[in-house]
C-alpha positions in Angstrom: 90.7 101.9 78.9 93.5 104.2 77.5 96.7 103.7 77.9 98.3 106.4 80.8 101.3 109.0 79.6 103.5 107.0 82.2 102.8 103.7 80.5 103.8 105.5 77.2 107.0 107.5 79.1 108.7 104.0 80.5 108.9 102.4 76.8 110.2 105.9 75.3 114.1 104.1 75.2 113.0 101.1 73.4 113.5 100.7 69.4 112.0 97.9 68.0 113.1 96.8 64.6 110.7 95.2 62.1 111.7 92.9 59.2 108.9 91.1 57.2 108.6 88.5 54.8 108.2 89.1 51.6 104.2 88.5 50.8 101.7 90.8 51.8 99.8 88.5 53.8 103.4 89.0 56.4 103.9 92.6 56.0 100.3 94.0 57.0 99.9 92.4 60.8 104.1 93.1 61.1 103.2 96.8 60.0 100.0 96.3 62.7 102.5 95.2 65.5 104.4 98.4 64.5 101.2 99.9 65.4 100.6 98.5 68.5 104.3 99.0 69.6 104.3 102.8 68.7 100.9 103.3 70.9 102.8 101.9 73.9 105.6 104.9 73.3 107.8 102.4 71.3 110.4 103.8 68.3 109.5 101.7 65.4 111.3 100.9 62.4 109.8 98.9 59.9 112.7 97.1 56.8 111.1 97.3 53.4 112.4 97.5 49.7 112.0 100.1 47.3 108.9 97.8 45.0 106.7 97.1 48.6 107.4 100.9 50.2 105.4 101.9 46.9 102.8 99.0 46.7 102.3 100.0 50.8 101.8 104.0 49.8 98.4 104.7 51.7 99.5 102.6 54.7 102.6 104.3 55.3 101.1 107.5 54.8 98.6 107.0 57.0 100.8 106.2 59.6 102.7 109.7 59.0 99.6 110.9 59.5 98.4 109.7 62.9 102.0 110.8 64.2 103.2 107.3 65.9 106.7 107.0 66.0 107.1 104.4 62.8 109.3 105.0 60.1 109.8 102.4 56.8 113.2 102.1 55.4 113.6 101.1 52.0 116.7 98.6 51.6 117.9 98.1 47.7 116.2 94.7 46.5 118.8 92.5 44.4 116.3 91.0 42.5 117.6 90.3 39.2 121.0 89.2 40.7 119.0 86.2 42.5 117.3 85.6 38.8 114.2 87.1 39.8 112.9 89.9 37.0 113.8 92.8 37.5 111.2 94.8 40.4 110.0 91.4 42.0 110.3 91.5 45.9 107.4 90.0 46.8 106.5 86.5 46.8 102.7 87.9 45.5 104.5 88.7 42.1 106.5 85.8 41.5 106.1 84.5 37.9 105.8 80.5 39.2 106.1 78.8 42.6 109.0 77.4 42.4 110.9 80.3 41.9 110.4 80.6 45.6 113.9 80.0 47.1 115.4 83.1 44.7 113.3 85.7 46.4 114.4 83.6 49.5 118.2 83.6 47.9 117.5 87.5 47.2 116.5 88.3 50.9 119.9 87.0 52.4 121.5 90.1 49.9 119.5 92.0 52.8 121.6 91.2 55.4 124.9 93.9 54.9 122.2 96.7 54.3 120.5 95.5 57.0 123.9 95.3 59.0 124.6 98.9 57.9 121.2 100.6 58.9 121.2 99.3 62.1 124.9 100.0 63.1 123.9 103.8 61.9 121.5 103.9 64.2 123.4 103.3 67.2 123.0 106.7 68.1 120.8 108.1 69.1 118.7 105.2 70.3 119.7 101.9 69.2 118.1 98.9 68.6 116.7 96.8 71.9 115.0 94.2 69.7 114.4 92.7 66.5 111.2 90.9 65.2 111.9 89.6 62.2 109.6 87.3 59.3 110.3 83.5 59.0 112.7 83.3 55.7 115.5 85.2 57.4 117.6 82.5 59.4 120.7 84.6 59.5 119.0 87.7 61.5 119.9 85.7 64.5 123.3 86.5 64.4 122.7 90.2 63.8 120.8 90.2 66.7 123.7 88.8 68.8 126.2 91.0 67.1 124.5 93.8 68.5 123.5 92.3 71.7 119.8 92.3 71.1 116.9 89.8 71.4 115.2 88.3 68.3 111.9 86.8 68.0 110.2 85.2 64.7 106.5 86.0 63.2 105.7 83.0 61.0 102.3 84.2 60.1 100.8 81.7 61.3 98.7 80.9 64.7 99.6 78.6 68.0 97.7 75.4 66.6 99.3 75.0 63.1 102.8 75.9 64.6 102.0 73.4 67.1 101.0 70.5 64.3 104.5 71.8 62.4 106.6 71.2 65.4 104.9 67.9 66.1 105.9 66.7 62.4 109.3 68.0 62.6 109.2 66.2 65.9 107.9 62.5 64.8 108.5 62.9 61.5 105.3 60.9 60.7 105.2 62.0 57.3 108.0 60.7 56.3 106.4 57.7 56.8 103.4 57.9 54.3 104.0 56.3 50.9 102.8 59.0 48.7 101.7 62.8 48.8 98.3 61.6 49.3 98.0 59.0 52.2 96.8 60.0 55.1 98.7 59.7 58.5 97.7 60.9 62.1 99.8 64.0 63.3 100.9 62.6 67.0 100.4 64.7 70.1 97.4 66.5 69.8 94.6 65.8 72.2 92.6 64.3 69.6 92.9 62.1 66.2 94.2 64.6 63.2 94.7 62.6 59.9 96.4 64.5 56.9 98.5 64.4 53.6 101.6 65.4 52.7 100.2 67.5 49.9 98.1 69.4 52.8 100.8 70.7 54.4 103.6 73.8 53.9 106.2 73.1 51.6 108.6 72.5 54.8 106.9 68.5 54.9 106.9 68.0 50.8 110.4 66.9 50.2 110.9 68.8 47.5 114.4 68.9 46.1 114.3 72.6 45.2 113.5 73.7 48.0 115.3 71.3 50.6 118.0 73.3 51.1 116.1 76.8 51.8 113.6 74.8 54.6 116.4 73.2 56.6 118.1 76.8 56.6 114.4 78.1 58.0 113.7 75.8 60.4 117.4 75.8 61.8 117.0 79.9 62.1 113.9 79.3 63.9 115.2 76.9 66.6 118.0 79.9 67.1 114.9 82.5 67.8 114.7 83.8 71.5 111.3 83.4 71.1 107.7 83.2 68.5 105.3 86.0 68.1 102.0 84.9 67.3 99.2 87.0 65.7 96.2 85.1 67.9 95.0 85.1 71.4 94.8 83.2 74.2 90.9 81.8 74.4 90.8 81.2 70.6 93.7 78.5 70.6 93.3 77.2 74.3 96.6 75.7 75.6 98.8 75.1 72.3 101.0 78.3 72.9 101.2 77.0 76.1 102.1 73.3 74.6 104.7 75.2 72.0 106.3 77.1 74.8 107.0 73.8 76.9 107.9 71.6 73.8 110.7 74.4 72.7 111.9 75.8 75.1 111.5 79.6 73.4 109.5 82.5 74.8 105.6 82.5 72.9 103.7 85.5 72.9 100.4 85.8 71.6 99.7 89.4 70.9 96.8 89.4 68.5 94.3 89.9 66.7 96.7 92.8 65.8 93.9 93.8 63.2 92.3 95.3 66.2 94.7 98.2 66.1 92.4 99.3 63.6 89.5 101.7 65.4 88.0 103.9 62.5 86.6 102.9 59.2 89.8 105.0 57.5 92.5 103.1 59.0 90.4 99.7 57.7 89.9 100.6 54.4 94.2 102.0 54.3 95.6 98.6 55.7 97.8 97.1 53.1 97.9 97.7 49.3 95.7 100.4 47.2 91.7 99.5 46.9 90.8 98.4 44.2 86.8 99.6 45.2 85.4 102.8 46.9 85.2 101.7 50.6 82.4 104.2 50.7 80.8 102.4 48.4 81.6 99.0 50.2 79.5 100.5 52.9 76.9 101.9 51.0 75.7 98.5 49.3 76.3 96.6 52.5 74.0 99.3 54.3 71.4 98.4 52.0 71.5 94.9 52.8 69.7 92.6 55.5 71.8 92.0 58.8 73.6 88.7 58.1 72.4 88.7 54.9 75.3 88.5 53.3 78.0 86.2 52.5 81.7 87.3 52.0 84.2 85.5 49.2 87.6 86.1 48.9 90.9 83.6 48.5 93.5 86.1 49.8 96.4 88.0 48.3 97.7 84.8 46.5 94.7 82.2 46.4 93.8 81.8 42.9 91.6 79.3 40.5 91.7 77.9 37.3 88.9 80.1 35.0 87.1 76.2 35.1 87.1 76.4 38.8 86.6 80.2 38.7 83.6 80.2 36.7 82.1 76.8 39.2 82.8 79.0 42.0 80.3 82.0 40.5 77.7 79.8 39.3 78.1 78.1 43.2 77.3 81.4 44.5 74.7 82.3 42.0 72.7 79.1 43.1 73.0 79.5 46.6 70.6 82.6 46.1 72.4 84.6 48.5 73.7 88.6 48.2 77.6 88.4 48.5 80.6 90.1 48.3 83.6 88.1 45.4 87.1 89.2 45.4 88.5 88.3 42.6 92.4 88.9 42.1 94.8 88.5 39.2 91.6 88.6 36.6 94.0 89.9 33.8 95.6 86.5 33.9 92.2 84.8 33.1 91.2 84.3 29.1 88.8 87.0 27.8 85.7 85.1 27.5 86.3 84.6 31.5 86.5 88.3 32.2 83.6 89.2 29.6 81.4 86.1 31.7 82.2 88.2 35.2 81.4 91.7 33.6 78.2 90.7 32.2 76.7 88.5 35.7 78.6 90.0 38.0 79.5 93.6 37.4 77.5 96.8 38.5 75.0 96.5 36.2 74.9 93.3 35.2 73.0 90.2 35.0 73.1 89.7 39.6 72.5 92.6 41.6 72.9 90.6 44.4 76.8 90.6 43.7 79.3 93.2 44.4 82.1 92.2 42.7 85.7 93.7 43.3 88.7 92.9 41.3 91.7 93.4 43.6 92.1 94.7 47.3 89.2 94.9 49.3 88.8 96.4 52.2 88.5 93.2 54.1 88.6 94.7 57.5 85.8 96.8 57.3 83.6 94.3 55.0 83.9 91.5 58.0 83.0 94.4 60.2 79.8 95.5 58.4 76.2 94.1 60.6 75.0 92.8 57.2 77.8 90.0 56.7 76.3 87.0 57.9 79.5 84.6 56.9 82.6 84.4 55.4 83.7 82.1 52.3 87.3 81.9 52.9 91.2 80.5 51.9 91.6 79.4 55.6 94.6 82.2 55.7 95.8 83.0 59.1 95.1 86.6 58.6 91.4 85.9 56.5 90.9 83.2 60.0 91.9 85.5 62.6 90.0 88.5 61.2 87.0 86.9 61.0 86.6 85.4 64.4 87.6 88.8 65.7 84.4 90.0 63.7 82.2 87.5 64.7 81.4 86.0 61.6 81.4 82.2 60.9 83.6 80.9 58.1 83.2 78.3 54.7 86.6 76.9 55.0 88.0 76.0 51.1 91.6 75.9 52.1 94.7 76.1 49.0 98.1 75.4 50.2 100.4 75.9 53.3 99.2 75.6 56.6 95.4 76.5 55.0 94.2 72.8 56.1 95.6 72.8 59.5 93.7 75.6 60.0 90.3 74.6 58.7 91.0 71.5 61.5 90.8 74.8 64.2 88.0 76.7 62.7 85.3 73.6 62.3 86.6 71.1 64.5 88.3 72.6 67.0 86.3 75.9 67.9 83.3 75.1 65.8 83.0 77.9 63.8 82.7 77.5 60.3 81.8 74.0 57.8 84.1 72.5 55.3 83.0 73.2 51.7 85.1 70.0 50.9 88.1 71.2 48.9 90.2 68.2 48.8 93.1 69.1 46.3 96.0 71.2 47.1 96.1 73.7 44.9 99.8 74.9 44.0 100.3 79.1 44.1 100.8 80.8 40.7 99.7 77.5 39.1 96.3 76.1 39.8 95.0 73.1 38.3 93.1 73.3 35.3 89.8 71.5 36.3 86.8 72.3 38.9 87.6 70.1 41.3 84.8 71.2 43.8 81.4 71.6 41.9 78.4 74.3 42.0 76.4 72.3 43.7 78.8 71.5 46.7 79.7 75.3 46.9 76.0 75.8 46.9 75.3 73.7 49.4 78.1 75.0 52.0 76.7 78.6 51.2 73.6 77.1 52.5 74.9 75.3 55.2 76.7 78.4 56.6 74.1 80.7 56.4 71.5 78.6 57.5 69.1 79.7 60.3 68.9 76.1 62.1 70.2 74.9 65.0 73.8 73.7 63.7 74.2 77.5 62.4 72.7 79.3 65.5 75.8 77.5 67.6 78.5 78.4 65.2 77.4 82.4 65.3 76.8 82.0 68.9 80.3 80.8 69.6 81.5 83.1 66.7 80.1 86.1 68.4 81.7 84.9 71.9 85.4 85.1 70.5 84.5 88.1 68.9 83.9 89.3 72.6 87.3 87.3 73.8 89.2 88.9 71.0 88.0 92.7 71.9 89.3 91.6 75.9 92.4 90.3 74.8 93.6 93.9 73.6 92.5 96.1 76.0 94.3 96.9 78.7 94.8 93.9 81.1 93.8 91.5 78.2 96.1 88.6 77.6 97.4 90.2 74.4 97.9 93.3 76.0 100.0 91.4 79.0 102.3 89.9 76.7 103.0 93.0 74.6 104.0 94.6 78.1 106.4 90.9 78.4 107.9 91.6 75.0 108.5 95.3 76.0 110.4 94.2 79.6 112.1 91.2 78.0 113.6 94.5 75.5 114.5 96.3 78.1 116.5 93.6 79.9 120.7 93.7 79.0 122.3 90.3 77.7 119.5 88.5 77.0 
């Protein structure tokens, strides 16, 4: 159903203000709830820095393009004045993990800009609301200053907030004698045992970065309310449970992917491809429906060339066609890169690979009849995107909230199997042994794209939430209904 001209007309006075964190895996859905805002006759303004307006170029002119009323400002980046080099302001580009809380330290030299740009545009239609990403505690009180709303986008989806709030609740981790005993995360409606070292760095007790989570977590509490790229039948009840055990407004408006309705727009979202879409399409058109298995770690997952090279020879002996994104391969040793050219490359040893080094189009490759499964990170974007396409997932989860979120996608909704990754792997600095072997990945392959009864269930429920997802945005979905409640909660004075 499209949305009526006096739908659009009645939101015409609303400007919505969008700050994301600094990674990519933030920006795109914030930049896709820009979207989604703009169609409903929302003013959009989307906070950026100089480095990320360029790395976002065929987004943002796509979006000129179609016409919606978005604009990105660029804000200047204080980068080297937090000790970052000179040019990083993205968390994707940072030369080691724990240089973390200076991009964090960095983003709080965005706040007088910030201040500035939206005090200029007072006239003439100011700010009604501000959504902002999860490392800037002090946009609360801009928000008051101007006498507007604020609400957070962590990134992440109802169930791991859920599990987060529960452990800043109970505190059970603080309990466990070392980063790798396993305790029971309390008030979940079943038993979830976990690690320290499996969780966001908010639970590690890390000295370095102590003092930047408490400062998070005490900006988050201040937050009228979450906004949570999911929806409704995919997570049952924990928005619901997060809503009553905080107190804040949650609004599930996703999967904000699905602002996405023509190949183009899928193959623009995010950075520059690295591959042809059109050829994307081409050698998946030549494939078998499900045939085909799809491997990528997201914008930040990486491996050690040991566990690299494991990984290949996995997927080599699981005998399947698939899709590997591989990112950051100029950081691997040249007998690495020479072993992917010659069995992997157009032309090589496999033709049953398509190998792309960088951004893929991920959208559109989940989208494609002839992907039968996914091999995945266990990202809330990678997760999302692929139950909204149907397609059943190989969890292999890295850091963050990745292993809370492989508890949701094969125990919870029964949609992919574990591959067995048991080792945190730090960001910017993987370990330097194969901790999960060829014959494991092999097997999971198998197990995933197996025709039996196990794998019938999982695309069968799979292909029901793709179904649930499509409802949930259109017009009178649940996701559609709490847009509208984010819109009127705008619109409302003093909040």
């Amino acid at each position: 159903m499209a949305i009526s001209n006096d739908m659009i007309s009645g939101h015409r006075k609303l400007h919505f203000v969008l700050l994301p964190w600094l990674t990519t895996s933030h920006m795109i859905p914030m930049i896709d709830i820009g979207r989604m805002l703009a169609e409903r006759g929302v003013t959009v303004t989307i906070v950026t820095t100089p480095a990320n307006a360029v790395a976002l170029k065929p987004t943002i002119a796509r979006i000129a393009d179609s016409g919606l009323p978005i604009k990105f400002v660029p804000l200047p980046f204080r980068s080297v004045e937090a000790g970052l080099p000179d040019g990083c302001e993205i968390a994707d580009n940072l030369p080691a993990f724990d240089m973390l809380p200076n991009l964090y330290n960095a983003a709080k030299l965005l706040r007088q800009p910030l201040e500035l740009l939206l005090r200029e545009q007072s006239t003439p239609l100011p700010p009604s609301c501000i959504l902002s990403g999860m490392c800037y505690p002090w946009v609360t009180e801009v928000a008051r200053d101007l006498g507007i709303p604020c609400f957070i986008f962590h990134g992440f989806g109802s169930f791991a907030i859920y599990c987060m709030h529960n452990l800043y609740s109970y505190k059970p981790h603080e309990g466990a004698a070392s980063a790798t005993e396993p305790f029971e995360i309390p008030g979940l409606p079943f038993q979830f045992e976990i690690t320290r070292q499996h969780l966001p760095i908010f639970f590690q007790s890390m000295p370095k970065f102590m003092e930047m989570c408490k400062e998070v977590r005490e900006g988050e509490l201040e937050m009228d309310g979450v906004i949570i790229n999911s929806f409704d039948d995919l997570e049952p009840q924990y928005a619901e449970q997060l809503a009553g055990a905080t107190g804040q407004k949650i609004l599930t408006i996703g999967p904000v992917s699905m602002c996405h309705r023509e190949s183009s727009d899928m193959a623009d979202r995010g950075r520059e491809l690295s591959v042809d879409a059109t050829r994307c399409l081409q050698w998946l058109d030549s494939m078998k429906p499900q045939s085909v298995i799809y491997v990528s770690f997201g914008s930040v997952g990486s491996f050690s060339p040991a566990q690299l090279m494991e990984l290949g020879h996995g997927l080599l002996a699981a005998n399947r066609a698939f899709i590997w994104v591989v990112n950051g391969v100029q950081r691997f040793p040249s007998e690495v890169q020479r072993w992917l050219q010659e069995n992997f490359e157009e032309g090589g040893a496999d033709s049953r690979c398509l190998l792309i080094r960088g951004w893929a189009p991920q959208v559109l490759i989940l989208s494609h009849p002839a992907v039968g499964g996914f091999m995945t990170h266990c990202g809330w974007n990678s997760t999302l995107e692929s139950a909204s396409a149907g397609v059943p997932m190989a969890t292999w989860p890295l850091f963050a909230e990745q292993f809370l979120n492989e508890k949701l996608i094969v125990d919870v909704i029964g949609i992919g199997v574990a591959v067995g990754a048991k080792t945190a792997v730090q960001p910017f600095a993987p370990d330097d042994k194969a901790s999960v072997k060829r014959e494991t990945i092999a097997d999971a392959v198998e197990r995933l794209m197996d025709g039996g009864e196990e794998g019938e269930e999982r695309r069968r429920r799979a292909k029901e939430l793709k179904e649930k997802a499509r409802e949930a945005v259109e017009m009178g979905g649940s996701s559609f209904n709490n847009i509208t409640l984010l819109m009127e909660f705008a619109k409302q004075p003093n909040n």
